[in-house]
N, C-alpha and C positions, 0 to 999 in steps of 0.2 A: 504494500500500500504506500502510494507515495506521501510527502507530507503533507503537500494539498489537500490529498482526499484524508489525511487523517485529522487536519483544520477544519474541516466541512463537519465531517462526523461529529466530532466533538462539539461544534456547533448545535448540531442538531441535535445530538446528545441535550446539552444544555436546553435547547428550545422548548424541548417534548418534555423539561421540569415543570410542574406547575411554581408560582408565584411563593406557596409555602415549603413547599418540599425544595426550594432552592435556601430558601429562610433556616431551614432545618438545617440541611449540610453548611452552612455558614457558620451556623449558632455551633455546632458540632465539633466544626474545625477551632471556633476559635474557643473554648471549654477544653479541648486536647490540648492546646499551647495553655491557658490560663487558666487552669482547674480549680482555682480560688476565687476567680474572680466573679461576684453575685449576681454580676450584670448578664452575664453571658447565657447563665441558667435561666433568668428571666426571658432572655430573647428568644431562649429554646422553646420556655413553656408557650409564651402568648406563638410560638410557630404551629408549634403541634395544635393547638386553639385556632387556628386559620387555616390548617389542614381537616381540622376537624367541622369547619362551615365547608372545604370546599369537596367533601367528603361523605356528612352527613355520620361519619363512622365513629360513635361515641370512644372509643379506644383510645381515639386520640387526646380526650380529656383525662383519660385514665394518667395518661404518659406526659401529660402537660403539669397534671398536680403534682406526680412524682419528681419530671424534674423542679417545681417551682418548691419544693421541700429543699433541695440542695442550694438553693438560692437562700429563702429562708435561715437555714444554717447556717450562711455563711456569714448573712448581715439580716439578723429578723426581724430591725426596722426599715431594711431597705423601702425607698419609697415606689420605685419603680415597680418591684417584688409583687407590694401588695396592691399595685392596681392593675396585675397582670390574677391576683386573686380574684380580684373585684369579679375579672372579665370570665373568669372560670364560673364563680358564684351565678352570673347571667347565663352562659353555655347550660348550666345545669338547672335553670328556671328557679333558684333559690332569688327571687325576688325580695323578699325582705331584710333580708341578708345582705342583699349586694344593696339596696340604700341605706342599711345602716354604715356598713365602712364606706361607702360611697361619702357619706357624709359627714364621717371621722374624718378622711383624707382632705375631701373638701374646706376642711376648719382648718387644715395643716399648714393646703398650699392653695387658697382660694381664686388664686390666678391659673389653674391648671384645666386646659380644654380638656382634656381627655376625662378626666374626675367627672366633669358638668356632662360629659356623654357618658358617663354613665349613671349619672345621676336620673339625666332624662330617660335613659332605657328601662330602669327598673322604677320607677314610679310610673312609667307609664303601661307595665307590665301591672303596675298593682293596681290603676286607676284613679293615683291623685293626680289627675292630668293638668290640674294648675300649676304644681311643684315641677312638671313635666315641662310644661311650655317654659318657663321662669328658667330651668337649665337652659335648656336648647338656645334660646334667648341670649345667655350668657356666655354659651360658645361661638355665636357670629358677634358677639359685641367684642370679646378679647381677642378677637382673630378673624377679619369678614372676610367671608367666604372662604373658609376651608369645609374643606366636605363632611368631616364628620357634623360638623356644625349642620349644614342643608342637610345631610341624609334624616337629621334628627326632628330639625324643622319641619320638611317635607312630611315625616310622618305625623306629627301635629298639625299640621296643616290637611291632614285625610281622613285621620280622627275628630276635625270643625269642621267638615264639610266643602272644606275650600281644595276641590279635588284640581282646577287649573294649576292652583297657588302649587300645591305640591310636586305636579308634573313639569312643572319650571324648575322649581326647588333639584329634583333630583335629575335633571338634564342638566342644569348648574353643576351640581356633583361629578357627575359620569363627565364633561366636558374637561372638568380638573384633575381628572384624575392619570395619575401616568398608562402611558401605554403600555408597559410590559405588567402592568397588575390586572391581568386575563379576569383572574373569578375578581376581583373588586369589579371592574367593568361588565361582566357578568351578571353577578350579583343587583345594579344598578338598570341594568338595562331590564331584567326581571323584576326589578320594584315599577318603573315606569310600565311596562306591558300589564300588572297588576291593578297600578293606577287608571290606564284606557280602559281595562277589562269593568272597575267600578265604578265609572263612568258613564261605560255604555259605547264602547269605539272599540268593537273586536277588529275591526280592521289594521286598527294602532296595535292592539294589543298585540294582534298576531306577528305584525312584525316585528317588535321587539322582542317577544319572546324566542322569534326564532335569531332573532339575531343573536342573544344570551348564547341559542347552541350551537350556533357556527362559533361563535368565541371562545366557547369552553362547551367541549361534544359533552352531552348525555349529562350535563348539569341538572341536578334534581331539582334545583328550584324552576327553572326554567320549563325542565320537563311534565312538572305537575301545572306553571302557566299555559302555557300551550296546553291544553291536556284543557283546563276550563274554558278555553276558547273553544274548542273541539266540541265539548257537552252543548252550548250555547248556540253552534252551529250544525249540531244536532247529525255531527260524526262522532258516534259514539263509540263504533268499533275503534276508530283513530285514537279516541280520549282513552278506551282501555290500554290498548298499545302503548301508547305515554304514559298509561300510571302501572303498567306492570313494568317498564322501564323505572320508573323513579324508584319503584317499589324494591327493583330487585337492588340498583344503585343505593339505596338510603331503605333497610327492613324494620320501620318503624310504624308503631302502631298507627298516629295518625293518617299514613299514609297505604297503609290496609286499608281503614274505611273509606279513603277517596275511591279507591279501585275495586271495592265492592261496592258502592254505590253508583260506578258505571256500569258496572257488569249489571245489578239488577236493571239502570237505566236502559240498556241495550239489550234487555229482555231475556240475557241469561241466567236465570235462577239458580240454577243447580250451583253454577259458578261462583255466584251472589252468596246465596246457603253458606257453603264451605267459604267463602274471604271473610264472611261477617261474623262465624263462629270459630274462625283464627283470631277474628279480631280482637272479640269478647275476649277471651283468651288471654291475649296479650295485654290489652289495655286494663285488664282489671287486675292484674298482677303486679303493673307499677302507677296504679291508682292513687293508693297512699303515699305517692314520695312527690316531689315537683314538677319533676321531668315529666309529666304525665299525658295521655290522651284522654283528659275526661271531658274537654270538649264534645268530641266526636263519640264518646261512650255517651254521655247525656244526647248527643244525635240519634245513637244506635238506637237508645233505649225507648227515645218520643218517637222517629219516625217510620222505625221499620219491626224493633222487638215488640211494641205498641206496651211497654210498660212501666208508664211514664213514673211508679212511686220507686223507681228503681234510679231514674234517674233524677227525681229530686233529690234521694239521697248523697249521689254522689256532688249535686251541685249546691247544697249546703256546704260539703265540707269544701269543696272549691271556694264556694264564696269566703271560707273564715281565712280564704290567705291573699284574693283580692276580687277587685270589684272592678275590674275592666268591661268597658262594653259588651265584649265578646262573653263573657261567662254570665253578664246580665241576658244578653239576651238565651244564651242555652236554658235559666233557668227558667226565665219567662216562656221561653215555648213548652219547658216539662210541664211547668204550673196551667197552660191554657190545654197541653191534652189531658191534663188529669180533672179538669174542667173549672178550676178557680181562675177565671177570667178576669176577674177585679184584680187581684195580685199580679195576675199575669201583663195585667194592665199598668200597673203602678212599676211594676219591673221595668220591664221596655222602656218605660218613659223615662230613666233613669239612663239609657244607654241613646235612648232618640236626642235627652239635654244636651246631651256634648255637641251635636250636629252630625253623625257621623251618618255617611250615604250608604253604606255597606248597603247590597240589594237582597242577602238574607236576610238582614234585621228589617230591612224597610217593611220586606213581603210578611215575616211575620207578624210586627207592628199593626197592620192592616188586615192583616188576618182576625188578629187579637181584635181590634177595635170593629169591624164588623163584627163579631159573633157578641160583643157587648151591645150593642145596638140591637139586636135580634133577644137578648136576655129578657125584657119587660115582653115581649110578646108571647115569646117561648113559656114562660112562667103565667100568663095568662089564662091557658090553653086548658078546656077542663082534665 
């Protein structure tokens, strides 16, 4: 092989890295020369933690806490250290958690963007979305326009209803962002095709979703967008295709129940049957911990198990750890099939105050509120 072609290869070698698995062998080489140094373990963990979005492969949390223990050791007030914690605390949905040190750090170093993003992530995971807005806020104001700042805006901006505001927002992002950071650009271009999608502009949507998969092939996030385009447009065998890909790329619960909810959609039963009692299965196994799918188990349980005190249950204990739109509305649909309309009623409205346009909650909302309007007649009836 000449040298040429052995310059080429290794090029190519290097190309066909993803963005963290490059982050990784960095972090790697330099921990082999400076095995003391705290810095270097942190840069390993938050690597393995960016392998593990562009992966879906929880493992890679496993190997991010481990090495971020050796960082810890070395220096266990490092500051860097514990906001690579912080970022773990979020990977594993410990939302309260991750605003509590979120907010130690914050008193630390109150000028620090990265702290304020994560301030905004986990409170807006729990639902105090004013404490949410008021970070993000404070990340364009100590540094305008960097991206973490818009990625975080843009999502408050989609949680008020202001879906333009946020499709700018995160075209600002994706625009700033470097070229060779594949899944960040990825990742961005599947929040906008997300954006179109609740909107109302599959046309948008579809193209950016697939544009996510020419940038990074067989990207699960992308692959599950594209995939609600597909349903929408009412290719359904195409949407199971996509979500038995994303499925087999990222085997996680919530992502079982999209894929048997095509499958019954596209009139496979049988197929439907068996994904939805894998589902159950899995999702009620890690029910009690954070990381959970009890979203889509409180789905399983109102729309297709048809038994909704089953999935009140689980959205009590959800709600005692937050109150996001999202898990308001799951409980407000358990409460309207179990047939308390009123509550179901006083819920949703709780998730409608924010502004948010979600076209689940919308359809439910109006669901709920027509069958309250039919209650004095219904009750009438001898």
């Amino acid at each position: 092989m000449t040298k040429i072609t052995l310059l080429i290869a290794g090029a190519m070698s290097v190309f066909a890295q993803t963005p963290a698995e490059i982050s990784i062998q960095k972090a790697q080489e330099q921990i082999a020369k400076h095995p003391d140094h705290a810095a270097y373990y942190s840069g390993l963990a938050m690597a393995y933690a960016r392998r593990a979005r562009e992966t879906s492969d929880i493992q890679y949390y496993a190997k991010a806490d481990e090495t971020l223990k050796h960082a810890l050791q070395i220096a266990p007030d490092d500051f860097e250290a514990l906001k690579v914690r912080i970022w773990l605390l979020l990977g594993r949905h410990e939302f309260a958690k991750a605003a509590q040190a979120a907010a130690k750090l914050n008193k630390r170093a109150p000028d620090d963007v990265t702290v304020y993003g994560y301030l905004a992530d986990a409170n807006a995971e729990l639902g105090n979305y004013s404490e949410a807005v008021k970070a993000a806020q404070w990340m364009l104001d100590l540094r305008t326009g960097n991206v973490a700042g818009l990625t975080r805006a843009a999502y408050q901006r989609e949680l008020h209803g202001d879906l333009s505001g946020a499709i700018e927002l995160m075209q600002m992002a994706y625009d700033a962002t470097a070229f060779q950071e594949t899944e960040d650009r990825a990742w961005l271009l599947t929040q906008i095709a997300h954006l179109h999608f609740v909107d109302g502009n599959l046309k948008q949507a579809e193209r950016y979703a697939q544009g996510a998969l020419e940038l990074f092939p067989r990207y699960h996030y992308a692959l599950g967008s594209l995939a609600q385009v597909r349903i929408a447009q009412n290719r359904l065998d195409d949407a199971v295709t996509l979500l038995q890909q994303r499925y087999e790329a990222a085997p996680h619960a919530e992502n079982l129940f999209a894929l048997a909810e095509a499958l019954d959609r596209a009139g496979r039963r049988t197929e439907a049957a068996e994904a939805f009692a894998k589902f159950e299965e899995k999702a009620l196994a890690e029910s009690a911990i954070a990381d959970n799918a009890n979203h889509e188990l409180m789905s399983y349980y109102t729309d297709f198990a048809h038994q909704p005190e089953k999935a009140l249950e689980i959205g009590r204990a959800e709600l005692a750890r937050r109150h996001d739109v999202y898990t308001l509305d799951a409980y407000a649909w358990a409460l309207a099939a179990s047939g308390d309309y009123r509550q179901a009623d006083a819920e949703i409205r709780k998730a409608l105050a924010v502004g948010v346009k979600d076209p689940k909650i919308l359809q439910h909302a109006a669901a709920i509120a027509a069958k309250l309007t039919l209650e004095p007649a219904e009750s009438a009836r001898p």
